[in-house]
C-alpha positions as CSV (number, residue, x, y, z in Angstrom):
1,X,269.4,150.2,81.5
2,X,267.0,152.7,79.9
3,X,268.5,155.1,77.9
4,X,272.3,153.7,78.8
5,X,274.7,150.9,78.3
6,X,275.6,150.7,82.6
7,X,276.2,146.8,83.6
8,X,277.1,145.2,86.7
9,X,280.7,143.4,86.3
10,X,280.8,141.2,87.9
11,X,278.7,140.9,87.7
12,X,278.3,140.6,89.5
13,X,276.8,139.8,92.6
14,X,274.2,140.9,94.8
15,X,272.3,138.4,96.9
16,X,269.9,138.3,99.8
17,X,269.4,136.0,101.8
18,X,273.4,134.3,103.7
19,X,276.1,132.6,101.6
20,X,276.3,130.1,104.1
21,X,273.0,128.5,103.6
22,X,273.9,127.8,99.9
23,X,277.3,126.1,99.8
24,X,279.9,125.8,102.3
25,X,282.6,128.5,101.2
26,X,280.1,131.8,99.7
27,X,281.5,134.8,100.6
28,X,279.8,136.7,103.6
29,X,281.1,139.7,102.7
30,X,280.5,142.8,105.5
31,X,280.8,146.6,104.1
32,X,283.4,148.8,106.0
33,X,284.7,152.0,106.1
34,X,287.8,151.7,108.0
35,X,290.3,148.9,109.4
36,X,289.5,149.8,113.1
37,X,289.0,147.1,115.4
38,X,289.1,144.0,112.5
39,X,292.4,142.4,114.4
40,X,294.9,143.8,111.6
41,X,296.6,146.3,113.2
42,X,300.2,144.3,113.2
43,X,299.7,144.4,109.5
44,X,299.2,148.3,109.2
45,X,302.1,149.8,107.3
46,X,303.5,149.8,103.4
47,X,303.4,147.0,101.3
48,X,305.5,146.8,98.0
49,X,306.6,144.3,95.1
50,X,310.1,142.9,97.1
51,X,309.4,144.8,99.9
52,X,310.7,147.8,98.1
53,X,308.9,150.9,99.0
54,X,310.9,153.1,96.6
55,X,308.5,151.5,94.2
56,X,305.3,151.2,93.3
57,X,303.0,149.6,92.8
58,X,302.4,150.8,96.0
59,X,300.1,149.2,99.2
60,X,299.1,151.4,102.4
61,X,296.9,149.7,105.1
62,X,296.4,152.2,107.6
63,X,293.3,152.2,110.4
64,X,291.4,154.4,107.6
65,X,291.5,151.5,105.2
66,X,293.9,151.2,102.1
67,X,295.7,153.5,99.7
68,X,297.2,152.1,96.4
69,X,299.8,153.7,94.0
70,X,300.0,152.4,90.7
71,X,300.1,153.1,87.3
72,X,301.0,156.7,88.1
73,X,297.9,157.4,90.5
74,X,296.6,157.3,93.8
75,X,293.3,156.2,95.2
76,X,292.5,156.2,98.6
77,X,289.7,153.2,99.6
78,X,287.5,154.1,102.1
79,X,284.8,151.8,101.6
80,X,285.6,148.0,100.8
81,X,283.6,144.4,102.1
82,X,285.5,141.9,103.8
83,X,284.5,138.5,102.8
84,X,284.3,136.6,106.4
85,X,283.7,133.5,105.1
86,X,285.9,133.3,101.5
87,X,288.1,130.3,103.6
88,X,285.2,128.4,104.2
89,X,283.4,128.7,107.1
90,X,285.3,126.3,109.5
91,X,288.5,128.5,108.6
92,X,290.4,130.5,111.6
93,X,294.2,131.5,110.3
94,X,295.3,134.8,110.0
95,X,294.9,135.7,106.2
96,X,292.0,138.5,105.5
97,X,290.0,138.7,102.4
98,X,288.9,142.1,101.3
99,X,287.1,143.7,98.1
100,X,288.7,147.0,98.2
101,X,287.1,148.2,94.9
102,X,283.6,147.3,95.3
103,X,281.3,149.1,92.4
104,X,277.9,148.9,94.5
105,X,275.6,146.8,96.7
106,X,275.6,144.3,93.9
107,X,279.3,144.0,92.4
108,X,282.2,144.1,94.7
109,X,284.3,144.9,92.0
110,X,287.3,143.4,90.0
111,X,289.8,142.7,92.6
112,X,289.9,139.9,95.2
113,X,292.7,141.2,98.2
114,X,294.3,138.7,100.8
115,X,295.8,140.0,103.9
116,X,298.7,137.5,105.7
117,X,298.3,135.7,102.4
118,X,299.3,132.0,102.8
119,X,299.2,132.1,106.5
120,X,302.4,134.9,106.3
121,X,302.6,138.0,108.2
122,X,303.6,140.9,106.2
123,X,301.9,138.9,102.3
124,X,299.2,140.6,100.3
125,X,298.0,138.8,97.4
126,X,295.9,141.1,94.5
127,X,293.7,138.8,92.4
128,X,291.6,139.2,89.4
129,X,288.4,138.6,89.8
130,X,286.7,138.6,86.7
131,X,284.5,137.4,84.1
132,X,286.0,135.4,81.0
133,X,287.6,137.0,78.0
134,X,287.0,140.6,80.9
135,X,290.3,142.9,81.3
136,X,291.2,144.9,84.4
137,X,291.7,148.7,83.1
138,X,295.2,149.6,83.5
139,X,295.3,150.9,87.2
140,X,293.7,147.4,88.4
141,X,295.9,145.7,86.1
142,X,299.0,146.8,87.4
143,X,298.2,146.2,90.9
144,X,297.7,142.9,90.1
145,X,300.8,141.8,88.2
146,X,303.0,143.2,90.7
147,X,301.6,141.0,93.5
148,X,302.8,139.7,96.0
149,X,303.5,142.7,98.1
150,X,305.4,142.3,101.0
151,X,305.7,144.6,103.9
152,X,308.3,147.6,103.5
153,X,311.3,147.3,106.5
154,X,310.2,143.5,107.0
155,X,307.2,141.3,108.0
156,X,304.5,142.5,110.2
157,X,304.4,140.8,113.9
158,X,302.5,137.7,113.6
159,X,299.1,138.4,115.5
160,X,298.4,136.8,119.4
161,X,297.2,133.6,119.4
162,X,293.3,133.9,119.7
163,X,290.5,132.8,118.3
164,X,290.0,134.4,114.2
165,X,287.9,137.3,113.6
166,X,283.9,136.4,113.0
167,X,281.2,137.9,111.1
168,X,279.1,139.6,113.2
169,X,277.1,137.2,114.9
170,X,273.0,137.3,114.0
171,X,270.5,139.0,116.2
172,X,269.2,136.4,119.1
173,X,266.0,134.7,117.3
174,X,264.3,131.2,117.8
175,X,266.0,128.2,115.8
176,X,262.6,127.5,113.7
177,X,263.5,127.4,109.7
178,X,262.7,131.1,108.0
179,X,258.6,131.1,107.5
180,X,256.3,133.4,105.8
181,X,255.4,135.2,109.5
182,X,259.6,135.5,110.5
183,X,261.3,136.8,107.3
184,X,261.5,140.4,109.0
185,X,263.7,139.0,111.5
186,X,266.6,137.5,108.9
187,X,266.9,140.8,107.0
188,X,270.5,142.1,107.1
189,X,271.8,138.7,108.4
190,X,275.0,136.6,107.5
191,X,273.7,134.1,109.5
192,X,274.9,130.4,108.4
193,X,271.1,129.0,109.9
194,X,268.8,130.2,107.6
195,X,268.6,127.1,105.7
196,X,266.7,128.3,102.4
197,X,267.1,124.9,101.0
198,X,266.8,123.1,104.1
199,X,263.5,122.5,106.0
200,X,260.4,124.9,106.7
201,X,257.8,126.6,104.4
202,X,259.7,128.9,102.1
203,X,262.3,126.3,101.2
204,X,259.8,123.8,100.2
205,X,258.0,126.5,97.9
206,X,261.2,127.1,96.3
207,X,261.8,123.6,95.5
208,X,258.2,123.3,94.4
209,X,258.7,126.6,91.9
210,X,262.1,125.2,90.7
211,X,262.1,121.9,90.9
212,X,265.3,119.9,89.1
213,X,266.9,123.5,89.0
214,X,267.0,124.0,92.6
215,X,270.7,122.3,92.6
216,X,271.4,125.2,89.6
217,X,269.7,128.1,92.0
218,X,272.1,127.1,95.0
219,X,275.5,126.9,92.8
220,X,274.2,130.5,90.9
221,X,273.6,132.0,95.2
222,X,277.5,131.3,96.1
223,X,278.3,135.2,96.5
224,X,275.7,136.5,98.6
225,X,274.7,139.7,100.5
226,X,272.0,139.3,103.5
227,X,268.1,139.5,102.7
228,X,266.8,142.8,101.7
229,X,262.9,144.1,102.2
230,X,261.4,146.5,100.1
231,X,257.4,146.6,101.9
232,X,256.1,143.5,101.3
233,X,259.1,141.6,99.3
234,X,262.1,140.3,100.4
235,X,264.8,139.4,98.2
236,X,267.8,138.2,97.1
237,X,270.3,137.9,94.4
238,X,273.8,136.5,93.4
239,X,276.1,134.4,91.1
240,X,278.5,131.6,91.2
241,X,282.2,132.5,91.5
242,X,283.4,134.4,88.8
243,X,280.5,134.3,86.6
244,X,278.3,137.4,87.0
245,X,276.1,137.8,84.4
246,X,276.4,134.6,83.7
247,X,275.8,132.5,86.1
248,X,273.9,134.4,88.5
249,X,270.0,134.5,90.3
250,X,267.8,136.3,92.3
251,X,265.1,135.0,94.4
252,X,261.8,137.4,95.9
253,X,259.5,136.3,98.2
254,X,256.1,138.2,98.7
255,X,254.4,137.5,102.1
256,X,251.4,139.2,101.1
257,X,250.9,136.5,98.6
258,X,252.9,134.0,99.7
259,X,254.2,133.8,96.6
260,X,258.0,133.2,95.3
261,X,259.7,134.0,92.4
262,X,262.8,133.3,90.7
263,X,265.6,134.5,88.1
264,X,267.8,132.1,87.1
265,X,270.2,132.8,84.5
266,X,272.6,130.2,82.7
267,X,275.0,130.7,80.2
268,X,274.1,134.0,80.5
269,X,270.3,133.3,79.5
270,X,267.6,134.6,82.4
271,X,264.6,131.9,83.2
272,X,261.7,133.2,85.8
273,X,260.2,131.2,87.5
274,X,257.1,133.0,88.4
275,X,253.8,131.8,90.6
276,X,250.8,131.4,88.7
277,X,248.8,134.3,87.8
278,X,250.7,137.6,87.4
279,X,254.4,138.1,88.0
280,X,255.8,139.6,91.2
281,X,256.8,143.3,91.2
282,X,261.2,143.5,91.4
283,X,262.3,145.7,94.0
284,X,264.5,148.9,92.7
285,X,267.6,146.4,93.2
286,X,266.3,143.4,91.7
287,X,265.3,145.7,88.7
288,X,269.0,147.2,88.7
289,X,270.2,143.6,88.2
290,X,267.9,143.0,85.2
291,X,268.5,146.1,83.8
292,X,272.2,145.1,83.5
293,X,272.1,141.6,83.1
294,X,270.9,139.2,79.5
295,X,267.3,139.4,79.6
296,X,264.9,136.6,79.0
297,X,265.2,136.0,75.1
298,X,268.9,136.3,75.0
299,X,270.7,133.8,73.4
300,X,272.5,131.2,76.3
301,X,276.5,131.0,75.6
302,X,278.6,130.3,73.8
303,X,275.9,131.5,70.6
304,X,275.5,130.4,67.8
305,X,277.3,129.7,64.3
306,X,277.2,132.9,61.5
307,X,275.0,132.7,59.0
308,X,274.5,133.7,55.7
309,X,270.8,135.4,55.2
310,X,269.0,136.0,51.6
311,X,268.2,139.6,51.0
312,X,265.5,140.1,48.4
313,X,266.9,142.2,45.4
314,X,270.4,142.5,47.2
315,X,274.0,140.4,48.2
316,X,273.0,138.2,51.3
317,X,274.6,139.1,54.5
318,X,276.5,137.4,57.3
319,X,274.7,137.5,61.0
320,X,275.5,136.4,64.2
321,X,273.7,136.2,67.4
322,X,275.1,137.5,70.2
323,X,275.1,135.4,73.3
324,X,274.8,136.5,77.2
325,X,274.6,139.9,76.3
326,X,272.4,142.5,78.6
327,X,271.8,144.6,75.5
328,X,273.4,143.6,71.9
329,X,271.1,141.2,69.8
330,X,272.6,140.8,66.8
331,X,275.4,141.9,64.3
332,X,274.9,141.9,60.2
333,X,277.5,142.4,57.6
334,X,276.5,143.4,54.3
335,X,277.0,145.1,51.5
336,X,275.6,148.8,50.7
337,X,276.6,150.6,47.9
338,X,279.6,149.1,47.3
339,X,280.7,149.3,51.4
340,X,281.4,146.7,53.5
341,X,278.8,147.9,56.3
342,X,278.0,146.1,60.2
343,X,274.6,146.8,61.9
344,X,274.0,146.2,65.4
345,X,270.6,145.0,66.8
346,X,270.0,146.3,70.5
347,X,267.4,144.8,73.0
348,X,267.0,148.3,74.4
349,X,267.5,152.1,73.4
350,X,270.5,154.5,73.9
351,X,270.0,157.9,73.8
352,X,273.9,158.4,73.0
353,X,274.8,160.0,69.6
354,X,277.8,157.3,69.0
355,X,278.8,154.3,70.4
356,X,282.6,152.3,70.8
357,X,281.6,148.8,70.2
358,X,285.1,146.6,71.0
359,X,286.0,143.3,69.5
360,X,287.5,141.4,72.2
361,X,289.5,138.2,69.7
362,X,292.3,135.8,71.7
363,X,294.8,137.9,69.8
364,X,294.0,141.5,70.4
365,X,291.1,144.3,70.4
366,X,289.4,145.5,67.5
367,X,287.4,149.0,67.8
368,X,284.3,150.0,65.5
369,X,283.1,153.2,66.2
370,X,279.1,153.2,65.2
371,X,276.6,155.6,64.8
372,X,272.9,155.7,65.7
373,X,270.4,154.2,62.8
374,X,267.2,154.7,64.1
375,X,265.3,157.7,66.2
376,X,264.8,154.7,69.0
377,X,268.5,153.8,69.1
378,X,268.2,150.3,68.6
379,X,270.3,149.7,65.5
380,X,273.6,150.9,65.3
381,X,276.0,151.2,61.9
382,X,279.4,151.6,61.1
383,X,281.8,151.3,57.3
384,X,283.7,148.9,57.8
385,X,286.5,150.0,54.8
386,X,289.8,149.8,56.1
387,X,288.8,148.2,58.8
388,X,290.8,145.3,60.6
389,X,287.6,144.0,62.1
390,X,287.4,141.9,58.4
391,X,290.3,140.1,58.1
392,X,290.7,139.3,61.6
393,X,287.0,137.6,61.7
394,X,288.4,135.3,58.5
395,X,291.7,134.0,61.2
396,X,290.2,134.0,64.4
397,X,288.6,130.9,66.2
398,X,286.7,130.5,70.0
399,X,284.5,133.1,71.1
400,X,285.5,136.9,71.2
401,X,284.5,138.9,73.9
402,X,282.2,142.1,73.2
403,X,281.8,145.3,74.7
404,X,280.2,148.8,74.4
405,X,282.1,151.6,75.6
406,X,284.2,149.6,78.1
407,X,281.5,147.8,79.0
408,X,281.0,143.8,79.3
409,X,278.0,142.9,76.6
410,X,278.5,139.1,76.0
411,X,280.3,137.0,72.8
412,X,279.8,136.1,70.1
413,X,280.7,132.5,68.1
414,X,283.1,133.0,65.3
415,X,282.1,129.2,64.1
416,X,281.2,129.8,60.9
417,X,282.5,133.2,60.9
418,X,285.3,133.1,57.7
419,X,282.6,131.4,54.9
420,X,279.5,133.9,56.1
421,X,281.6,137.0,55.7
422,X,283.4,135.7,52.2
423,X,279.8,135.1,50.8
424,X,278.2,138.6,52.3
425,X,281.0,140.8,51.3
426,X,282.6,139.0,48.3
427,X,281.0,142.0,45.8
428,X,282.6,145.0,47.6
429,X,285.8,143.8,49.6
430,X,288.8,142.1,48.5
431,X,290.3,139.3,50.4
């Protein structure tokens, strides 16, 4: 994102043409702004850990949607999505799935909810829902350890036998696959008949851009929202479960050209899959996504081992890619002036003054605090003396988990890590 560090979280997530057509349990997941009419009014009331209301965390499900109390506040949610088809298509019990913290049109945020959890009146379940070596901030956090709730003065009636609630079903249209002349007519659609890897026009030019990564395309479209337009494109994009920004794709269709395009990313590494000639224009959400997501000549996860680099006329340093990261490149450790000093390499400017850039290890956070370098903010420095970031690289093993300012920005290999850093920084620290 120009001038910023803003990412998707999940990552994660925004897709355009239905779930259904890719695997058998993506998430259809519908935008609401209240619980009226969904079929859970006998599960309206309080909902707390034991079924103690003089507690919190806290659960209200009310016809004007949810209200949680935790962690000493209060948030009322008045717009969520409620994943239809989480179950699996086929599925018709009472339990509800909702993201009640969506972030936008394309990340429904980092809390999965299920309503008559486990087929049981009066049961909400909170869930993380993630990306690896990602936290919940405190107020999500303590929502989710305190699940289950259960339902304040006892369970909730159990619901009338009937039939289970549907996504909305598709406008009335003719059974012929999804062509370049009838794309108009699947845009906002959860429909399960689109078939975009089945027969017709479009599905074979996919297959015939992609080829052996079709199978990869489908697993990284699991989450999806319904096909967007933007003039002459129609688009989607999503990810596999738990695995935004790493595991994610978007596919755009021009029908001016006739002409498809895709973004694949794996391991947190984009691909695009362009038709010959000149690429196709994103849409302002397909450009969104890239802004927050690993661009093309990231590194793929889980990186790389650290290195030690010759400096002419100076102590080598120590570097390390950075892998599935939307904007860090690099880090270097080196000596200066007798210092132990870390430079960061960005893909893309900030225009802010300082930076937070935290060290995610199995074992605990490290903060550096890091200043600007360069007029284009793209390199990024910080003193490491007295820092703990030193001695913890020299224990640690497995990947650690990076971020900027709270934000997700990829790992980094610590293979290698303990040698590079002894050879860099053996002429001005002590270890």
């Amino acid at each position: 994102m120009k001038g910023d560090f803003g990412r998707k979280s999940r990552p994660w997530v925004v897709v355009a043409w239905a779930v259904a057509l890719l695997t058998p349990v993506g998430a259809v997941a519908l935008p609401l702004t209240s619980l009226k009419d969904q079929g859970l009014d006998a599960a309206f009331g309080s909902y707390a850990p034991r079924g103690d209301c003089a507690r919190e965390p806290r659960i209200t499900l009310d016809e004007t949607g949810f209200t949680f109390r935790a962690d000493g506040r209060m948030l009322q949610s008045r717009r969520f999505e409620r994943a239809f088809s989480y179950m699996g298509p086929s599925y018709e019990g009472i339990s509800a799935v909702f993201f009640p913290f969506p972030v936008s049109n394309s990340n429904f945020g980092p809390v999965i909810m299920i309503v008559n959890a486990d087929e049981k009146p009066g049961l909400i379940r909170l869930e993380a829902d993630v990306a690896p070596g990602q936290r919940l901030d405190p107020f999500h956090g303590a929502l989710t350890r305190a699940a289950p709730y259960l339902r304040c003065g006892g369970a909730a009636k159990a619901p009338p036998s009937r039939p289970a609630d549907k996504a909305p079903s598709a406008p009335a249209r003719a059974s012929a696959p999804p062509d370049w002349g009838n794309l108009s007519s699947f845009v906002d659609d959860y429909s399960a008949n689109i078939a975009l890897f089945g027969a017709g026009p479009i599905a074979a030019a996919i297959r015939a851009q992609l080829g052996g990564k079709t199978t990869a395309l489908q697993k990284n479209l699991s989450v999806a929202t319904p096909l967007k337009r933007q003039g002459s494109a129609f688009y989607l994009s999503g990810n596999a479960p738990h695995q935004g920004g790493m595991e994610q794709a978007y596919v755009l269709l021009d029908t001016s050209r006739r002409a498809v395009q895709v973004g694949l990313w794996e391991r947190g590494k984009l691909s695009v899959y362009s038709p010959p000639g000149r690429r196709l224009a994103p849409p302002a959400d397909i450009q969104t996504l890239l802004n927050n997501s690993p661009p093309e000549d990231a590194v793929a996860a889980p990186g790389t081992p650290w290195e030690v680099v010759p400096v002419q006329r100076r102590p080598p340093m120590a570097y390390v890619d950075v892998a599935a990261s939307p904007n860090i490149k690099s880090f270097s450790l080196f000596c200066d002036n007798g210092r132990p000093m870390i430079s960061m390499l960005l893909n893309r400017p900030s225009t802010r003054p300082s930076v937070t850039v935290t060290w995610n290890f199995a074992r605990g956070l490290v903060n550096i605090p890091m200043s600007r370098g360069n007029g284009e903010g793209t390199f990024w420095q910080a003193n490491l003396t007295g820092s703990p970031l030193l001695p913890t690289l020299l224990r640690q093993s497995g990947p650690v988990y990076l971020r900027i300012n709270g934000q997700m920005e990829g790992e980094a290999s610590l293979v290698g890590a303990s040698a590079a850093v002894r050879t860099a920084l053996g002429s001005c620290q002590r270890f």
